[in-house]
RODO-2510 file (C-alpha; in nm, 4 decimals, decimal comma):
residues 330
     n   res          X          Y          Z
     1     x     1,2834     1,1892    -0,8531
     2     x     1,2289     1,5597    -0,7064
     3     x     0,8607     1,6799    -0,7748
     4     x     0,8252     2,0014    -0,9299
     5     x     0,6461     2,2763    -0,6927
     6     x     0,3880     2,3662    -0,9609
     7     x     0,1619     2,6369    -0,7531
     8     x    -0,2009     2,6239    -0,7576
     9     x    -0,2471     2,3775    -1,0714
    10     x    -0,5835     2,1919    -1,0859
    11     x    -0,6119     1,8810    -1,3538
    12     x    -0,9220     1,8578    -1,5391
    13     x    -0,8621     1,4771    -1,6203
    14     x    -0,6284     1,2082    -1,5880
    15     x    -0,5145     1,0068    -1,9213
    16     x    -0,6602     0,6490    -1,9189
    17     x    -0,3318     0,4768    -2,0292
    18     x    -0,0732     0,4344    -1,8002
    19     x     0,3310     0,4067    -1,9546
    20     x     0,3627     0,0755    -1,8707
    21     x     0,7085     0,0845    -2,0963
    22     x     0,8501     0,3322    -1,9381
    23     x     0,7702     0,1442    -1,5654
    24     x     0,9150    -0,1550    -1,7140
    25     x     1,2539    -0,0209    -1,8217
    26     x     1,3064     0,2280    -1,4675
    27     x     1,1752    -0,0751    -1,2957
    28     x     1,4521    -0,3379    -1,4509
    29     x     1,7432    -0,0552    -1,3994
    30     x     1,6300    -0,0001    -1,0308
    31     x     1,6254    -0,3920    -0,9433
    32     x     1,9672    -0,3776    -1,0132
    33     x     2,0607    -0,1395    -0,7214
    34     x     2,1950    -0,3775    -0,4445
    35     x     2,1706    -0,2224    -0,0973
    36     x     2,3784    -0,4175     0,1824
    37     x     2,3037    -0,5130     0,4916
    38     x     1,9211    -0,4788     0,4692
    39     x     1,8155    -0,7393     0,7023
    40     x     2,0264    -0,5262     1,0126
    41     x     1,8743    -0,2166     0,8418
    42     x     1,5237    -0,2694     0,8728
    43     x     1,5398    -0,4352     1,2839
    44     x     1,6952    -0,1066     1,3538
    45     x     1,5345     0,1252     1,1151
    46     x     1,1862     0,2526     1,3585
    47     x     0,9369     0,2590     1,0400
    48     x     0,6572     0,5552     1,0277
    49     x     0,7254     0,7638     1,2926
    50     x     0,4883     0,6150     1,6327
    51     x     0,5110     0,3188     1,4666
    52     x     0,1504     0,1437     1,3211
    53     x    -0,0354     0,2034     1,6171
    54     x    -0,0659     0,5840     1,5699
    55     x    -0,0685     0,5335     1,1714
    56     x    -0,3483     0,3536     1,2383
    57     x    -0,4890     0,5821     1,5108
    58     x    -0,4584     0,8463     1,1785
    59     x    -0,6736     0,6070     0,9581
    60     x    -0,9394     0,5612     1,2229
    61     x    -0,9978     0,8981     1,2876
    62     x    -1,2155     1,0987     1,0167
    63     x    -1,0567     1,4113     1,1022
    64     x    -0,6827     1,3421     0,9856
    65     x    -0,5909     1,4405     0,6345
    66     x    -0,2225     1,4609     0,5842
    67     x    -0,1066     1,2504     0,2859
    68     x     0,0877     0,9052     0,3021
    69     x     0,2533     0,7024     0,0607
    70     x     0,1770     0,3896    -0,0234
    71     x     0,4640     0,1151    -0,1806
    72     x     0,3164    -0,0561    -0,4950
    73     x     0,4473    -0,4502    -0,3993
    74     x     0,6958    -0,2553    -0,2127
    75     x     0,9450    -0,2036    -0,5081
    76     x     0,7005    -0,1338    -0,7834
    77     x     0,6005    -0,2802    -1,0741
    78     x     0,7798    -0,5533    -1,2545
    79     x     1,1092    -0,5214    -1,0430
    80     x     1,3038    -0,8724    -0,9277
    81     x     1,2049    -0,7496    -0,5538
    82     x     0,8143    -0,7429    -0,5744
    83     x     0,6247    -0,8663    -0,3514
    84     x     0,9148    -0,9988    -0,1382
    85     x     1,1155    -0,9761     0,1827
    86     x     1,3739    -0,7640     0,0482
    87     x     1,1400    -0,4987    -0,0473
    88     x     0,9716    -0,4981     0,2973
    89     x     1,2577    -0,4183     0,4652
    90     x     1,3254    -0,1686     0,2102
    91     x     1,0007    -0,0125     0,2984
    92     x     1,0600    -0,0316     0,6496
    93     x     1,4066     0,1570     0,6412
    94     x     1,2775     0,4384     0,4012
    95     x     0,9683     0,4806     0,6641
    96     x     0,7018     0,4632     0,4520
    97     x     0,3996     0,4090     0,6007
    98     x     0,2069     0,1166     0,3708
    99     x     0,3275    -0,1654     0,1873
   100     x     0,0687    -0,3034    -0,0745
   101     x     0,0895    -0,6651    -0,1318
   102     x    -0,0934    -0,9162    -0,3264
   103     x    -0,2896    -1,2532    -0,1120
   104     x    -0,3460    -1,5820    -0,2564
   105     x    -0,4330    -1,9369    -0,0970
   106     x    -0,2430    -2,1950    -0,1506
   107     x    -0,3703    -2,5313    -0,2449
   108     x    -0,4018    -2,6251     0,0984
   109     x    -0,5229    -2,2923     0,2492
   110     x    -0,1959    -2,1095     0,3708
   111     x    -0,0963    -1,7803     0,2655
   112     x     0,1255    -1,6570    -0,0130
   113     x     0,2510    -1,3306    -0,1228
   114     x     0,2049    -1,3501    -0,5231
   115     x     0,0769    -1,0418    -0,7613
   116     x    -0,0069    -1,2843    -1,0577
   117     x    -0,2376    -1,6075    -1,0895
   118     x     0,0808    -1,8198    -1,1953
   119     x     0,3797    -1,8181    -1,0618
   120     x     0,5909    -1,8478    -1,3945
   121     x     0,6668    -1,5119    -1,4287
   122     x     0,8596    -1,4790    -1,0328
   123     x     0,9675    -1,7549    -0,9410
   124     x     1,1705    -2,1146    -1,0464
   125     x     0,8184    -2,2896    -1,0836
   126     x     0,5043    -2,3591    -1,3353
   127     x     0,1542    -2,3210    -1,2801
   128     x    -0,0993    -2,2083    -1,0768
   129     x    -0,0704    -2,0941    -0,7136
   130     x    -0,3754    -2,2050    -0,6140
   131     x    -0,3322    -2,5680    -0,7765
   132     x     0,0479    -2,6221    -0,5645
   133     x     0,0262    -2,6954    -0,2133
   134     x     0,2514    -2,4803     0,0553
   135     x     0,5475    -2,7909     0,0232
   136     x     0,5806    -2,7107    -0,3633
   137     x     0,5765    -2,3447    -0,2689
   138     x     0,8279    -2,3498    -0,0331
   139     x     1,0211    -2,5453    -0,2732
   140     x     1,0563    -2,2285    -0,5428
   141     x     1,2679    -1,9105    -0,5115
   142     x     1,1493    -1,5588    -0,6455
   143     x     1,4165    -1,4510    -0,8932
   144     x     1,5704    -1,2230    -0,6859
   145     x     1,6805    -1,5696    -0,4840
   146     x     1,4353    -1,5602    -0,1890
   147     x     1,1468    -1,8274    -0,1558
   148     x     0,8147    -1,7693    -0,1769
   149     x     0,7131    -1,5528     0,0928
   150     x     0,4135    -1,6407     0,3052
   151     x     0,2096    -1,3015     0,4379
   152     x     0,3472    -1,4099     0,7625
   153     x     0,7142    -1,3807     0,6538
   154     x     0,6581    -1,0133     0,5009
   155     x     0,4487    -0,9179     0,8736
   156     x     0,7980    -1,0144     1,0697
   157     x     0,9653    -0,7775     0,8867
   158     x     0,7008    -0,4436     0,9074
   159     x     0,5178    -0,5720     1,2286
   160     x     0,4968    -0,2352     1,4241
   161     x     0,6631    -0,0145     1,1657
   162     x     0,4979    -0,0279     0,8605
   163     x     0,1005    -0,1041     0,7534
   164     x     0,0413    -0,3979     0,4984
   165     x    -0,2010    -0,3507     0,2795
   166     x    -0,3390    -0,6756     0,1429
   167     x    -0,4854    -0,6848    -0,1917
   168     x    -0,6875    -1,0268    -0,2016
   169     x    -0,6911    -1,1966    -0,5010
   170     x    -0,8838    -1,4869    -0,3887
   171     x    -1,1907    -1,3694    -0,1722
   172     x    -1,1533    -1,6814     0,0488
   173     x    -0,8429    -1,5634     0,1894
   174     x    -1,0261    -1,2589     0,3195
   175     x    -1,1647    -1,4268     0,6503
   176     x    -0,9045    -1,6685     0,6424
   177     x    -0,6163    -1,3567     0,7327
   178     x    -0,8515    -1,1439     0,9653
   179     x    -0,8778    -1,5013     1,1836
   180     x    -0,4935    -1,5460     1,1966
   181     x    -0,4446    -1,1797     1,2502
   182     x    -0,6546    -1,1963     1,5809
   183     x    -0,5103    -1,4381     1,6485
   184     x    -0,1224    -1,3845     1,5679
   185     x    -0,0986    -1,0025     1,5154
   186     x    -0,2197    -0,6680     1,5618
   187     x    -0,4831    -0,5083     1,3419
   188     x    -0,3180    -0,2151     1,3283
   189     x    -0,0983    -0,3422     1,1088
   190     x    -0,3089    -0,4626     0,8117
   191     x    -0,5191    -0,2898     0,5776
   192     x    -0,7463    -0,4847     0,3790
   193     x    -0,7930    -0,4076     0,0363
   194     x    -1,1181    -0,4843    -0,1655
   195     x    -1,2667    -0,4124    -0,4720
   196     x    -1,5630    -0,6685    -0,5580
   197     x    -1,9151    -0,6715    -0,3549
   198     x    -1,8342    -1,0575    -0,2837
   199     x    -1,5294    -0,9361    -0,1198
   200     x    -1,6938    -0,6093     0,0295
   201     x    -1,9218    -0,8555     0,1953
   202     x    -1,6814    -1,1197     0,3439
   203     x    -1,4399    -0,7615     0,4813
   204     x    -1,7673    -0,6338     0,6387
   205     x    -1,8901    -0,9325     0,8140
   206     x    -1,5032    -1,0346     0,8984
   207     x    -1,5426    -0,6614     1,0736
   208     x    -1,8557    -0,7565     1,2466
   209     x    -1,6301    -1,0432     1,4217
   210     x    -1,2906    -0,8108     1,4903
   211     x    -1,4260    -0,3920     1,4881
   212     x    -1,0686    -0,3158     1,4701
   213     x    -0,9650    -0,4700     1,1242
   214     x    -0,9373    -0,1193     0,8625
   215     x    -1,0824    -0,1708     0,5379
   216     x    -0,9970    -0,0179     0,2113
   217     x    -1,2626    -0,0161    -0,0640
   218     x    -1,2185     0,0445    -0,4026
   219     x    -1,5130     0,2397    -0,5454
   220     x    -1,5171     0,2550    -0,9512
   221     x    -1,8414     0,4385    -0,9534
   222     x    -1,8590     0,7005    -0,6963
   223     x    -2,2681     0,6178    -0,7342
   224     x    -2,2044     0,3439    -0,5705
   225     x    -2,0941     0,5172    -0,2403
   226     x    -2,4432     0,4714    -0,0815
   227     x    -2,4521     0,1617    -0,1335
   228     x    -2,1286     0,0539     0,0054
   229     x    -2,2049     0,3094     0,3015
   230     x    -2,4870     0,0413     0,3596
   231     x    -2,3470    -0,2566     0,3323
   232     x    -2,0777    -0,1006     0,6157
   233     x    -2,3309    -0,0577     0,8540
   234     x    -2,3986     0,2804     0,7427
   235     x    -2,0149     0,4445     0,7220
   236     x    -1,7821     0,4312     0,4558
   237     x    -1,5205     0,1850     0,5262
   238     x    -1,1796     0,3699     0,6618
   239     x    -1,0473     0,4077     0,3005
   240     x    -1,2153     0,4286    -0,0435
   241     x    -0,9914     0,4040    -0,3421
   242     x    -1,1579     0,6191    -0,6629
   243     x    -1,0379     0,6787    -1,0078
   244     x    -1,1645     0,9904    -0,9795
   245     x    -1,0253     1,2758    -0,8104
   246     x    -1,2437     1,5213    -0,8926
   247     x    -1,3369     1,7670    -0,5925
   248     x    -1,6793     1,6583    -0,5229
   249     x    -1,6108     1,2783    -0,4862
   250     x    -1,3017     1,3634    -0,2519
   251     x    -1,5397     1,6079    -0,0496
   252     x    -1,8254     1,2947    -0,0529
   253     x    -1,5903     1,0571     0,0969
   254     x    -1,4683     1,3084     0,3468
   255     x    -1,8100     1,3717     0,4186
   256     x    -1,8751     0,9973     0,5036
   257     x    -1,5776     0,9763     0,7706
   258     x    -1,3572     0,7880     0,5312
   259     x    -0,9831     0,8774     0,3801
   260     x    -0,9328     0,9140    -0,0371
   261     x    -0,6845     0,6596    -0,2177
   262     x    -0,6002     0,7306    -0,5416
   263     x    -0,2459     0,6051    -0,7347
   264     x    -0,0367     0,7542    -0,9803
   265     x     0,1233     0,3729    -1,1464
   266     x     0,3359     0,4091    -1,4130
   267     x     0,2963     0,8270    -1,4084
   268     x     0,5646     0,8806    -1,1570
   269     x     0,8154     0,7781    -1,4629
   270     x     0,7345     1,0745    -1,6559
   271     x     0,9715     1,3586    -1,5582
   272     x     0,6556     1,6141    -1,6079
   273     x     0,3000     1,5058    -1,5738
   274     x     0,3985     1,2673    -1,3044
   275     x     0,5270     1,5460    -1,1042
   276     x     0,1948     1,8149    -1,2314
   277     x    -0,0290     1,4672    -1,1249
   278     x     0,0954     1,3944    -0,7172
   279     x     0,1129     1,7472    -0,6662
   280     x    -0,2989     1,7868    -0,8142
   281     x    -0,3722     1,5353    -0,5944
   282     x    -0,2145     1,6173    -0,2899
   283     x    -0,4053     1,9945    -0,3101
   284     x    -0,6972     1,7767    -0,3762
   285     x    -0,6628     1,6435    -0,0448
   286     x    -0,6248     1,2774    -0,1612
   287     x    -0,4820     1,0532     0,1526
   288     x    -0,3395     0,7977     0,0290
   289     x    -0,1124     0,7858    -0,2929
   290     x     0,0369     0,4220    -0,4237
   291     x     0,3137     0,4637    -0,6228
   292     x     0,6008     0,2315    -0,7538
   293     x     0,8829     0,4931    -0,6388
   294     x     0,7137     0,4947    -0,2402
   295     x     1,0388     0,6493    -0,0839
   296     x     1,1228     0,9334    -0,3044
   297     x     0,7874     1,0673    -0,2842
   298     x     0,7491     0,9957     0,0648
   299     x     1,0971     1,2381     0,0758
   300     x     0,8317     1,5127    -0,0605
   301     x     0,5424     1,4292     0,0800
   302     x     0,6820     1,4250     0,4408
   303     x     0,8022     1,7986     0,4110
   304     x     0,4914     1,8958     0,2493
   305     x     0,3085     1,7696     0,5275
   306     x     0,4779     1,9841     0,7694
   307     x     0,4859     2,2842     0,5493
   308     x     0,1127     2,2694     0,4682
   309     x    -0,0773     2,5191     0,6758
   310     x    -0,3848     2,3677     0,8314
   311     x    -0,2676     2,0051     0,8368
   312     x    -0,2340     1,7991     1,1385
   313     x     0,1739     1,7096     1,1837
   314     x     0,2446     1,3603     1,1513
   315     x     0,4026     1,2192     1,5333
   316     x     0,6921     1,2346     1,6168
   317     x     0,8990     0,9493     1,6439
   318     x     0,9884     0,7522     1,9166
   319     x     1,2450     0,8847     2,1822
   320     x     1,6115     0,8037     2,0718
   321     x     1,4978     0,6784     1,7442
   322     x     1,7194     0,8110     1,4531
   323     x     1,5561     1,0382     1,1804
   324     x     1,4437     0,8412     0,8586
   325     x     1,6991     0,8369     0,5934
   326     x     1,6419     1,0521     0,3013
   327     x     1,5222     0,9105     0,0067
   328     x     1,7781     0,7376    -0,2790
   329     x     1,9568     0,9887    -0,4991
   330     x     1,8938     1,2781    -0,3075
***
């Protein structure tokens, strides 16, 4: 989907309801694009350009303000590929620098990959994931025809090329995945995503034990900033994720040493306002944007970024590695 180069437009609002319709219906007619050969694709394919160690160089540092693209489950929303391997590498080869994912435990402790509470609506299987142990999950398939993927299976495909960013549904699994990341992985690679204090708490002390895990904290109330600046020893965690854009609670966050996440779900269907909405928030100076269509607007945002006057260039990539392929369609 091109976005329309709508000059100096400012939004005095965003629309609470999302088209959740019109995300179903794209989503169903996308999941049946087959792409071959994605499993060669993605080894080969070099991810964000530098790789996750400068992306996360970029997140660290409070001075870096170019926009990235973040990929909603890596497909999108209600697509047979959510949430799964096939959508990481997809991610991978289309260089977009996040993938947002979904954490659960598993009856036993291990973890899964799975956006709902149940797994009836993805996979062969009834019931809750938290009451089936890691033997009955491995036992189901998604219904695009993979199993159940572990957060272990999606890191071996965007380990070094592409940031996950976890979105913990069970608050447990917090510490749980910062302790196997030290001692499995790289913390460059992860972004952890919380949104409750009880889950504020367990990323902040799981930072106290391992400095270098990134933390992305979604703020409803942008009163709450101080108090979340405490309980982070006094700085904003690396992201904050608002439902606000509005200039003063980007310029706070900035302020505080910390990046602005914002998402535009279900609006990037909507040939117009989705198009009048990423651009708003991109002159906003929003850092991240999640979106269910990552590599088409990472297409845009790319060239924006390198167009924009006053904006740090993103690297370059790695010596010999190809250019990343343009986006689908274009």
């Amino acid at each position: 989907m091109a976005l329309l180069e709508v000059r100096n437009l400012r939004l005095p609002f965003r629309p609470a309801a999302r088209p959740a319709a019109a995300a179903v219906l794209l989503g169903a007619i996308l999941a049946g694009c087959a792409t071959t050969n994605l499993v060669d694709e993605a080894l080969q394919a070099p991810g964000y350009p530098g790789g996750t160690a400068a992306l996360a160089r970029q997140i660290r540092d409070p001075g870096f303000h170019n926009t990235l693209v973040v990929a909603h489950r890596g497909s999108g929303t209600w697509t047979r590929d959510e949430n799964s391997r096939r959508a990481a590498r997809r991610v991978v080869i289309a260089g977009v620098p996040f993938m947002e994912t979904d954490v659960r435990l598993s009856k036993d402790g291990q973890l899964y990959v799975m956006h709902d509470a149940t797994v009836d609506r993805k996979t062969t299987g009834k019931g809750r994931l938290e009451d089936l142990s890691a033997a009955e999950l491995d036992g189901l398939r998604l219904d695009n025809g993979e199993t159940v993927p572990r957060v272990e299976d999606l890191y071996e495909v965007t380990r070094g090329k592409a940031v996950l960013l976890l979105d913990f549904k069970d608050e447990a699994a917090i510490a749980k995945t910062a302790e196997w990341i030290a001692a499995s992985g790289s913390f460059d690679d992860f972004l952890f995503l919380v949104n409750q204090w009880g889950e504020m708490r367990e990323a902040a002390a799981a930072r106290e034990r391992h400095p270098g895990l990134m933390i992305l904290a979604e703020v409803e109330n942008p009163a709450d900033l101080d108090a979340v600046q405490r309980l982070f020893g006094g700085r904003l965690p690396d992201v904050v994720g608002t439902e606000t854009s509005a200039e003063e609670v980007v310029e706070r966050i900035h302020r505080g040493g910390a990046k602005v996440a914002e998402d535009i779900l279900g609006w990037e269907y909507v040939p117009l306002y989705g198009s009048i909405l990423t651009r708003h928030l991109v002159n906003r100076g929003v850092d991240l944007i999640q979106t269910d269509m990552a590599p088409h607007l990472w297409t845009w945002i790319r060239k924006r970024n390198a167009e924009r006057p006053g904006r740090p260039p993103d690297p370059p990539p790695a010596e010999g590695a190809p250019p990343p392929p343009p986006a689908p369609g274009e």
